[in-house]
N, CA and C of each residue as an Amber inpcrd file, in Angstrom:
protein
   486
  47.5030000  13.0220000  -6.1910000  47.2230000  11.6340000  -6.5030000
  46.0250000  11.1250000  -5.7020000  46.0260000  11.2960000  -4.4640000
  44.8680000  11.0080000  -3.5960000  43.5570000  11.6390000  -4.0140000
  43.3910000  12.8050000  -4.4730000  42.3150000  12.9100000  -5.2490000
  41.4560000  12.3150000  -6.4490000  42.5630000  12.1950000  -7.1470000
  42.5580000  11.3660000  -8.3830000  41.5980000   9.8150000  -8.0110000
  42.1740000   9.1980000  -6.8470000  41.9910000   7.9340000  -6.3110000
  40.2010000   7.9050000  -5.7540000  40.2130000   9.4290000  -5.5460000
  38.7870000   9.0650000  -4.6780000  37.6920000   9.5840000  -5.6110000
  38.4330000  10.3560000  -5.9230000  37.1740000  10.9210000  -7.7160000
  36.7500000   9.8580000  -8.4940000  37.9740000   8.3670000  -8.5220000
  37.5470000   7.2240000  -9.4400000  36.8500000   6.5250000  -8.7540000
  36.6410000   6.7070000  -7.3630000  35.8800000   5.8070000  -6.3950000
  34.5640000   6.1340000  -6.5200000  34.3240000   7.5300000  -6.2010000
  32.8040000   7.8080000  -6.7020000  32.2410000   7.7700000  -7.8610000
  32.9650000   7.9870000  -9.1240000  32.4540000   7.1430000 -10.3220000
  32.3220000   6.3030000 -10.3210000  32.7090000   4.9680000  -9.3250000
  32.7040000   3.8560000  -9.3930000  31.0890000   3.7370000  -8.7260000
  31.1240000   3.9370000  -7.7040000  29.8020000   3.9870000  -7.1870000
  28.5590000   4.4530000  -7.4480000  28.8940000   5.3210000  -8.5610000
  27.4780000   5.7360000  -9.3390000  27.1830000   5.0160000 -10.1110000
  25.8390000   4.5700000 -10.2800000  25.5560000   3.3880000 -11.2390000
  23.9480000   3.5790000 -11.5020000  23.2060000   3.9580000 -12.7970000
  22.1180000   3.9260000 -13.2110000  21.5880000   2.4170000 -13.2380000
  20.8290000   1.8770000 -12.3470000  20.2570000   0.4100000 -13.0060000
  18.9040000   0.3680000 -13.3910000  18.8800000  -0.3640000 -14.3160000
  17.8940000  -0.5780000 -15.5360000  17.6230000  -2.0970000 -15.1590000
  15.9690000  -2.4580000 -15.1000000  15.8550000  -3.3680000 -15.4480000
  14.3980000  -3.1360000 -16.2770000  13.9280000  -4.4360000 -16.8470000
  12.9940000  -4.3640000 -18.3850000  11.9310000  -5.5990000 -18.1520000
  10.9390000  -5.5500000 -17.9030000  10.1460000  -6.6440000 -18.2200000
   9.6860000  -6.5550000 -19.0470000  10.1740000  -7.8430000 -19.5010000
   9.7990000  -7.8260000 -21.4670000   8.5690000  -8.4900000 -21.5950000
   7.8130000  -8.1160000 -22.3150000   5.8360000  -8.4810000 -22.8610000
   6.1750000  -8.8130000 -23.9200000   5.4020000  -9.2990000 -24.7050000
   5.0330000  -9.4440000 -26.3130000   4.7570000  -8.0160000 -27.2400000
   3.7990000  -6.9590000 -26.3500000   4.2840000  -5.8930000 -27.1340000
   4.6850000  -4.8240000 -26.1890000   4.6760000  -4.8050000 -25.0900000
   5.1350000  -3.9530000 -24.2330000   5.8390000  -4.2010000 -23.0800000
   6.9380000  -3.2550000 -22.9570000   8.0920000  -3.4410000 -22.0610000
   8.3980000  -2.5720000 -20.4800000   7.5890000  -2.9360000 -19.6690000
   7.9200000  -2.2480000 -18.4970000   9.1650000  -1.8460000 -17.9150000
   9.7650000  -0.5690000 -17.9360000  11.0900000  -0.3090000 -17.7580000
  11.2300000   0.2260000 -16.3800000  12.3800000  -0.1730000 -15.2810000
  12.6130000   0.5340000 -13.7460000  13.6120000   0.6390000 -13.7980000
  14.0780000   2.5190000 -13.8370000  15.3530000   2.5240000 -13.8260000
  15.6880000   3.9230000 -12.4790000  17.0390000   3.0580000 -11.8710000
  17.3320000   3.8540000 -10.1020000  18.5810000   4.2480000 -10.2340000
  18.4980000   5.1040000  -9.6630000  20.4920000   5.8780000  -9.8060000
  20.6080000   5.7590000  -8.2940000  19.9900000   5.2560000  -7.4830000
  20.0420000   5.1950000  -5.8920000  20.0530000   6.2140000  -5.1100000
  19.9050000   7.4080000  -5.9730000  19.9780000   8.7220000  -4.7460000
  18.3060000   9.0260000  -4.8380000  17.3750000   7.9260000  -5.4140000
  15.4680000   8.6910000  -5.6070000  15.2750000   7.4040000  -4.5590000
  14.1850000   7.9480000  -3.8370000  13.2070000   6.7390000  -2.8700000
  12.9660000   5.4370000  -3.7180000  12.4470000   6.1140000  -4.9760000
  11.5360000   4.9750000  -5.6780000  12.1170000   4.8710000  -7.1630000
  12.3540000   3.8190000  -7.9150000  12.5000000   3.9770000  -9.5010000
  12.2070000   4.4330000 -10.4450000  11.6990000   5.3010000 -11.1600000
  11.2540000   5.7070000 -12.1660000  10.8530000   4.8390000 -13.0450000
   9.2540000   4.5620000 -13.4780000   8.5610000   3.6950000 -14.3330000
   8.1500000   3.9830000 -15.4990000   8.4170000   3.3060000 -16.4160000
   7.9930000   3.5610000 -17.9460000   7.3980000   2.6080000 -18.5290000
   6.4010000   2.7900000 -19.2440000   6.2790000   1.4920000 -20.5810000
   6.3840000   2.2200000 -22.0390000   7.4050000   0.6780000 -22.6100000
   7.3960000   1.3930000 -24.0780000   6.4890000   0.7910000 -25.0760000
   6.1840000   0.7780000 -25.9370000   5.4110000  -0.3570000 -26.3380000
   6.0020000   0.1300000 -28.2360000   6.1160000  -0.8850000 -28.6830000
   6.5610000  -1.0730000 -30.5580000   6.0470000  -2.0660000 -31.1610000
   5.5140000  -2.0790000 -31.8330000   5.2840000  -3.4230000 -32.5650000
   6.6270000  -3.8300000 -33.0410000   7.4340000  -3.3400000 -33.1430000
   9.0390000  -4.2610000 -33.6260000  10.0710000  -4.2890000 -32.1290000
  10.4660000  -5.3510000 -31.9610000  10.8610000  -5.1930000 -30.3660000
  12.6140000  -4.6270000 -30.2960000  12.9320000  -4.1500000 -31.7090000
  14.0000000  -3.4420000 -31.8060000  13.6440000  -2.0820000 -31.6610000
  12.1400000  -1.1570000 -31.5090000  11.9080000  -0.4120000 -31.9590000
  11.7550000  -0.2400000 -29.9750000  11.7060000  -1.4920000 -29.3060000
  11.3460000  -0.7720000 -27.9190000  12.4640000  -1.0940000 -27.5430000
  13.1160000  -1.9110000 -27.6610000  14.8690000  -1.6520000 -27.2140000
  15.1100000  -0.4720000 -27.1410000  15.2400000   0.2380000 -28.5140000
  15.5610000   1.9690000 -28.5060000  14.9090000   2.4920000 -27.9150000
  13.3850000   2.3790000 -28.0020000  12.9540000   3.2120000 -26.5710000
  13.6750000   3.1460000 -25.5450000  14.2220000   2.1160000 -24.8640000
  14.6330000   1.9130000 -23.7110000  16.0040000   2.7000000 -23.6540000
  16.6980000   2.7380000 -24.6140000  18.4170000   3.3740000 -24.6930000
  17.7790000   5.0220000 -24.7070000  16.4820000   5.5710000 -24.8560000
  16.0430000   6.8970000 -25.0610000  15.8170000   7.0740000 -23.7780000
  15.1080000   6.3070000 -23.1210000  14.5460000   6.7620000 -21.2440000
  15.8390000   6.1360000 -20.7950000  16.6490000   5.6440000 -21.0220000
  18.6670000   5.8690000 -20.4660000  18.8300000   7.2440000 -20.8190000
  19.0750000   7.7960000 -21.9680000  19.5630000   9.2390000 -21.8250000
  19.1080000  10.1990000 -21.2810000  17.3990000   9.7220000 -21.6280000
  16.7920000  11.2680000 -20.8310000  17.0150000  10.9600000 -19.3960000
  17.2160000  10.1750000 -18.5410000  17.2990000  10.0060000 -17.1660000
  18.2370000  10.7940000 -16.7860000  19.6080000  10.5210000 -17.5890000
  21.2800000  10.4180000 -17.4840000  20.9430000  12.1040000 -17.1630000
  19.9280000  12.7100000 -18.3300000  19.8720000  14.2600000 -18.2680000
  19.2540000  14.4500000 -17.0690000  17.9340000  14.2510000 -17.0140000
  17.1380000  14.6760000 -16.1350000  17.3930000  14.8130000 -14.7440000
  18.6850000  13.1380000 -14.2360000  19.0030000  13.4370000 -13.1980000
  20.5290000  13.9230000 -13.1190000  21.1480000  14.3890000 -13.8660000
  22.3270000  15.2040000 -14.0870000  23.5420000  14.1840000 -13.5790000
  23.0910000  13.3480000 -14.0980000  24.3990000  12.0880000 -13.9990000
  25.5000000  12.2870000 -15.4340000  26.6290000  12.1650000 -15.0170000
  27.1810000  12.3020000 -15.9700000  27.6250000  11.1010000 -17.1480000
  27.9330000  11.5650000 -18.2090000  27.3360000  11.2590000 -19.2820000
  28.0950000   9.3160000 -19.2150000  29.0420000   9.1320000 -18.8810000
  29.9920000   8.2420000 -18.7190000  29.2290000   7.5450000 -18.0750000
  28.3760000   8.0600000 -16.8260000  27.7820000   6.9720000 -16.0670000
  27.8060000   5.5870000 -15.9230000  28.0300000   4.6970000 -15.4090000
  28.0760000   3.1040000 -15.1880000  26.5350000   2.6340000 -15.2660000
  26.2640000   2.1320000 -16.7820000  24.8280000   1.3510000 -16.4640000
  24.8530000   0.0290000 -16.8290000  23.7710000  -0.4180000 -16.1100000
  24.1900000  -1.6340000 -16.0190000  22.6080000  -2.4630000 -16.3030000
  21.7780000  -3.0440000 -17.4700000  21.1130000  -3.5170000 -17.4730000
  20.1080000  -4.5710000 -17.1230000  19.5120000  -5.2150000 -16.4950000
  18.9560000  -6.7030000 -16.6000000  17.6080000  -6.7370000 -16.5920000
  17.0010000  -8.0450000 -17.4030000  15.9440000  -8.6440000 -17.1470000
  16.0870000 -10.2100000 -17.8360000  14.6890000 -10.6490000 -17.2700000
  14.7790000 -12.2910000 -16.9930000  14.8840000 -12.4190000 -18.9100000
  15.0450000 -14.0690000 -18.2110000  15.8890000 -14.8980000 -19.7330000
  14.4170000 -15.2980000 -20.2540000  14.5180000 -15.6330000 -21.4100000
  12.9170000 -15.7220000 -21.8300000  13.4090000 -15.8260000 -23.3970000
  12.6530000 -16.1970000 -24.0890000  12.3880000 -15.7740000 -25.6880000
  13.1620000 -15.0450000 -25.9200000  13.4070000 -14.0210000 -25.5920000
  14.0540000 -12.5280000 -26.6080000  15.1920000 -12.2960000 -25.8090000
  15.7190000 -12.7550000 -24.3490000  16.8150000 -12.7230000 -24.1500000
  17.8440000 -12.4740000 -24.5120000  18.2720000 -13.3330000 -25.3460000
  19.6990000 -13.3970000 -25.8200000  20.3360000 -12.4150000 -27.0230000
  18.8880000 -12.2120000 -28.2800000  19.4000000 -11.0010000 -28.8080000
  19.5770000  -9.7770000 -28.2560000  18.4620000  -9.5650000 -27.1400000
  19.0670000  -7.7310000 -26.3090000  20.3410000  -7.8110000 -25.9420000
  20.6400000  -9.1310000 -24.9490000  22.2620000  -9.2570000 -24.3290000
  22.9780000  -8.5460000 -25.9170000  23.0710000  -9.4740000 -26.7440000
  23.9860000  -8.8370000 -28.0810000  23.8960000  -7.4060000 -28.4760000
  22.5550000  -6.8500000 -28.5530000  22.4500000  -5.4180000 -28.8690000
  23.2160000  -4.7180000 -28.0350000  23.0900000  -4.8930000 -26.4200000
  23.5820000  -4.0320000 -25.3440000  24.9240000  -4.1260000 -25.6490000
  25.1150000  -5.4020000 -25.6530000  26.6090000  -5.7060000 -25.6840000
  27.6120000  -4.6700000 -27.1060000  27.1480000  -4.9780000 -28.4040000
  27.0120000  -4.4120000 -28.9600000  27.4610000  -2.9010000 -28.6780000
  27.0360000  -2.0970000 -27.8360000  26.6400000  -0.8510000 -27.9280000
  27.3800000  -0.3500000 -26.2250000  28.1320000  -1.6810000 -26.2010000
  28.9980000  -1.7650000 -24.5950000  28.3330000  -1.7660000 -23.4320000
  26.8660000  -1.5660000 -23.4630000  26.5470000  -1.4430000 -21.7280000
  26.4520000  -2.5870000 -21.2240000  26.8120000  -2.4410000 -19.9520000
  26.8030000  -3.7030000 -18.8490000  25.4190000  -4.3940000 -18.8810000
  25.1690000  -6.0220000 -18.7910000  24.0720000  -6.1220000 -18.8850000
  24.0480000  -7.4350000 -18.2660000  22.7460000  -8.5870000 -17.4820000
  22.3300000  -9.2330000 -16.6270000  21.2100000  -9.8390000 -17.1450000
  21.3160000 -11.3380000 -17.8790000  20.1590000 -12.0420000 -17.9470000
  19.9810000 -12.4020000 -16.5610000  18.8210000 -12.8410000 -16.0700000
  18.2130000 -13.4100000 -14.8150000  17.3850000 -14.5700000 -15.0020000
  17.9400000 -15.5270000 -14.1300000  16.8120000 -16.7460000 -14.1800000
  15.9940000 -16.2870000 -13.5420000  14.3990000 -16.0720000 -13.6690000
  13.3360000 -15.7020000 -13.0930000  12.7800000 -16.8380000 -12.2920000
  13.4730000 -17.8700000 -11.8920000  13.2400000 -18.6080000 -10.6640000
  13.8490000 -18.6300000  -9.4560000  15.2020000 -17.5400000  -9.9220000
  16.1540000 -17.6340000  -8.4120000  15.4750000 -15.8960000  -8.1510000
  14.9770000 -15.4600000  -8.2420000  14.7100000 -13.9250000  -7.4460000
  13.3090000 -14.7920000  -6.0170000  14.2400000 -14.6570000  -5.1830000
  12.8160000 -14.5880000  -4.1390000  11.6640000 -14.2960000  -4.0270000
  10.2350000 -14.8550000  -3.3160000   9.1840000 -14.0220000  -3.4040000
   8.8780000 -14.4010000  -2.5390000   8.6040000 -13.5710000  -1.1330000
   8.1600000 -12.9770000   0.2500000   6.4700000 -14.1960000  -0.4430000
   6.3310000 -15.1650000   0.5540000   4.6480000 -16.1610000   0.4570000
   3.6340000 -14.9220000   0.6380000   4.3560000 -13.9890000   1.4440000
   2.3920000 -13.2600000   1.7220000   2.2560000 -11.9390000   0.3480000
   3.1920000 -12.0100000  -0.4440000   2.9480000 -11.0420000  -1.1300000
   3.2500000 -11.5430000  -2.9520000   3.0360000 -13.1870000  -2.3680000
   2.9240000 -13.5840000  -3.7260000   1.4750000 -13.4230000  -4.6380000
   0.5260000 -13.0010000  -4.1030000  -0.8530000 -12.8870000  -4.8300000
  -0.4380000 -11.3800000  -5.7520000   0.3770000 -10.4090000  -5.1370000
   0.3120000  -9.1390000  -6.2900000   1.5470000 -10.0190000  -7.5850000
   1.0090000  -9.3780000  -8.1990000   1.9610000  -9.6690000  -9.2980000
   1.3810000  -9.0430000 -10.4840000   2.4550000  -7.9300000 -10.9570000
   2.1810000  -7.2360000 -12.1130000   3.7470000  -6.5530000 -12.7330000
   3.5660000  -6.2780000 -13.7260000   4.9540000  -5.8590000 -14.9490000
   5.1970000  -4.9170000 -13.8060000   4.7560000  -3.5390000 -13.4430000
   5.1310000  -3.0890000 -12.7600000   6.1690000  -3.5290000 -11.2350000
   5.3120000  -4.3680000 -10.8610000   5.9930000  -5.2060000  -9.3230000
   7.2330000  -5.7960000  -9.4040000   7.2430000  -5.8570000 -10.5330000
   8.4930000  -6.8510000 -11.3610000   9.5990000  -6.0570000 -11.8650000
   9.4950000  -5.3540000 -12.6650000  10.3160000  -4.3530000 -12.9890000
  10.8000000  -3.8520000 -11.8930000  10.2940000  -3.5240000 -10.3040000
  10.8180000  -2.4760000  -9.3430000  11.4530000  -3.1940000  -8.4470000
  11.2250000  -4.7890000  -8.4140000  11.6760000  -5.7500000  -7.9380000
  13.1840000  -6.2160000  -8.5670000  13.1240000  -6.4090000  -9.7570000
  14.0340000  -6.5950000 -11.1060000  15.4790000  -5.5410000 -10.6160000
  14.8070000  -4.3860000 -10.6850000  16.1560000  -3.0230000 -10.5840000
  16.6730000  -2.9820000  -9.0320000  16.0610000  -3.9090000  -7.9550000
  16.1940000  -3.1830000  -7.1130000  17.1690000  -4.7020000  -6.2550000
  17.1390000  -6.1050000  -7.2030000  17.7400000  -7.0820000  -6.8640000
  19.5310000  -6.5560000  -7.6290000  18.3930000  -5.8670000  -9.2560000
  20.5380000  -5.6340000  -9.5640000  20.8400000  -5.2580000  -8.6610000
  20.7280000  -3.7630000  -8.1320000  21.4640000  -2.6700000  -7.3580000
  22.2990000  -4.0800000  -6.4930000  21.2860000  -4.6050000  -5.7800000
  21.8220000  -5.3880000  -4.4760000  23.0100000  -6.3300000  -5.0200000
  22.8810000  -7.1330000  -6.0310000  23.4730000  -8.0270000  -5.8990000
  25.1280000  -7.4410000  -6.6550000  24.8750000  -6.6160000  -7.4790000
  25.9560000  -5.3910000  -8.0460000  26.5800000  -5.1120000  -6.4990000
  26.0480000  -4.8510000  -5.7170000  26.9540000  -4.4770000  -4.0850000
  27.4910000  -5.8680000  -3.4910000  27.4550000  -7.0520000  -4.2980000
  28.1170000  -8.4760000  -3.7460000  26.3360000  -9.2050000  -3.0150000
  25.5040000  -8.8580000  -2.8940000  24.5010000  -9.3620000  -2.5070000
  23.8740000 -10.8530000  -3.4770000  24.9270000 -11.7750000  -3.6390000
  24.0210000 -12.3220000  -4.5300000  23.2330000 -13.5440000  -4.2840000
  22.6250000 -13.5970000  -3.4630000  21.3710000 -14.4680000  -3.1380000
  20.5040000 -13.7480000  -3.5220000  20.5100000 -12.6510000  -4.3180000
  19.4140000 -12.1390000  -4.8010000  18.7850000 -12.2800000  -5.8340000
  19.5680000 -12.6160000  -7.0910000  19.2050000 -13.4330000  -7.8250000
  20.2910000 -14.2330000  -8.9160000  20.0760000 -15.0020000  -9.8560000
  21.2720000 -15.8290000 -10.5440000  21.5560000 -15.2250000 -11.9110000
  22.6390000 -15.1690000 -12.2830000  22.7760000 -15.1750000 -13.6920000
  23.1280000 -16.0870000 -14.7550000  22.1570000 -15.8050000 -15.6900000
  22.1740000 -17.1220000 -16.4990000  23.5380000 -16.9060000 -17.9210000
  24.1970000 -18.0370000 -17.9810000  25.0910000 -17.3310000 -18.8020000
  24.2830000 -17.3800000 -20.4480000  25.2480000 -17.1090000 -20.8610000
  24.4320000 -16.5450000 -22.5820000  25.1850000 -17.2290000 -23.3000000
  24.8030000 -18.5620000 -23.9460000  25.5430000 -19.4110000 -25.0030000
  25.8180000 -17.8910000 -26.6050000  26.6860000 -19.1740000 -27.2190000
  27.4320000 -18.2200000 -28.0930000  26.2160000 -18.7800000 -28.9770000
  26.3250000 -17.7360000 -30.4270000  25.1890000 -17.4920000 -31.5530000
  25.4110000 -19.0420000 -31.9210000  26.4460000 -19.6780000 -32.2380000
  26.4150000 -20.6260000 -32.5230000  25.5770000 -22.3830000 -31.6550000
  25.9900000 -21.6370000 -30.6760000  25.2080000 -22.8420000 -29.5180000
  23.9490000 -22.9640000 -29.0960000  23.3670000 -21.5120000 -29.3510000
  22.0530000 -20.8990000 -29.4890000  21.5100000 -21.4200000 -30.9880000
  22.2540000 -21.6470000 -31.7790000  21.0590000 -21.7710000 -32.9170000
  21.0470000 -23.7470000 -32.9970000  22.2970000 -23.9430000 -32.4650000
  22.1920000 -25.2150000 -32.4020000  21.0040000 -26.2210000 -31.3030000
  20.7040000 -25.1440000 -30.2540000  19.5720000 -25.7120000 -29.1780000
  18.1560000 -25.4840000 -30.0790000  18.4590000 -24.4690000 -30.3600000
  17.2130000 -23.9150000 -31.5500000  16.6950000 -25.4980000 -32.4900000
  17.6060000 -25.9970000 -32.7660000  17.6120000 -26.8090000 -33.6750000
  16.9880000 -28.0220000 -33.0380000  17.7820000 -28.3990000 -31.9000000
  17.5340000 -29.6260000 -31.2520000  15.6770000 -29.5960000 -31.0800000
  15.4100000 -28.0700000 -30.7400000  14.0880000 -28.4450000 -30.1560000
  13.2420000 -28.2530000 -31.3640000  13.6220000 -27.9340000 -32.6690000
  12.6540000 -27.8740000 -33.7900000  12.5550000 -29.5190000 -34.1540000
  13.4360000 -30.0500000 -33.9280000  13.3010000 -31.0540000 -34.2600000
  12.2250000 -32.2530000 -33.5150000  11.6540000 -31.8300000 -31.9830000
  11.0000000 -32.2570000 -31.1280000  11.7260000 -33.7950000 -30.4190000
């Protein structure tokens, strides 16, 4: 039994995190399993932004392979709330993986190292606040909750209307 107990513990603790800075046509992806120094960086780029979603669920599997995580793995997604937000939450959701809108005003930024700023900086910043705040760290950043389709099309509305 005691085995059993500690085998579910280290599955518990393995966790691929993904985060995505989403562009208009291209999506900077940082994804850390916590045993590499640094994240692994990708961009996908689609002209249909369902077409770089799937990119993104493709550099999830090949990772899962590449770094011989097993297949079950705990992943856990996020990037900031924006425009296209709320349909990825549904896709992921959808498709069961864990996932993290972010208000992109509660992640900190160190004054002397606010002049860099790039998709890249962001993305490695992005994956590296989940990890933390996934360990109870959460002054790291906020989560925004995700109105239902219905409450969403109804804000939709309010603001077409001006």
């Amino acid at each position: 039994m005691r085995t059993d107990l500690s085998s579910a513990t280290d599955r518990d603790e393995l966790l691929l995190a993904v985060s995505i800075e989403l562009g208009t046509a291209k999506w900077k992806v940082a994804l850390h399993d916590g045993q590499r120094e640094k994240p692994a960086i990708h961009t996908v780029a689609d002209a249909r932004a369902a077409g770089r979603l799937q990119a993104v669920l493709d550099l999830i599997d090949a990772h899962k392979q590449k770094w011989s995580l097993p297949a079950d793995v705990r992943v856990a997604v996020s990037y900031e709330a924006g425009q296209d937000a709320f349909w990825i939450y549904r896709a992921l959701q959808a498709l069961g993986i864990e996932r993290y809108v972010i208000d992109a005003a509660s992640i900190p930024v160190e004054r002397h190292k606010r002049c860099a700023k790039t998709d890249r900086l962001d993305a490695i910043k992005l994956v590296t606040n989940l990890r933390a705040w996934l360990r109870g760290e959460r002054d790291r950043m906020h989560v925004v909750r995700v109105p239902s389709m219905q409450d969403e099309a109804s804000r939709q509305m309010m603001r077409d209307r001006g």
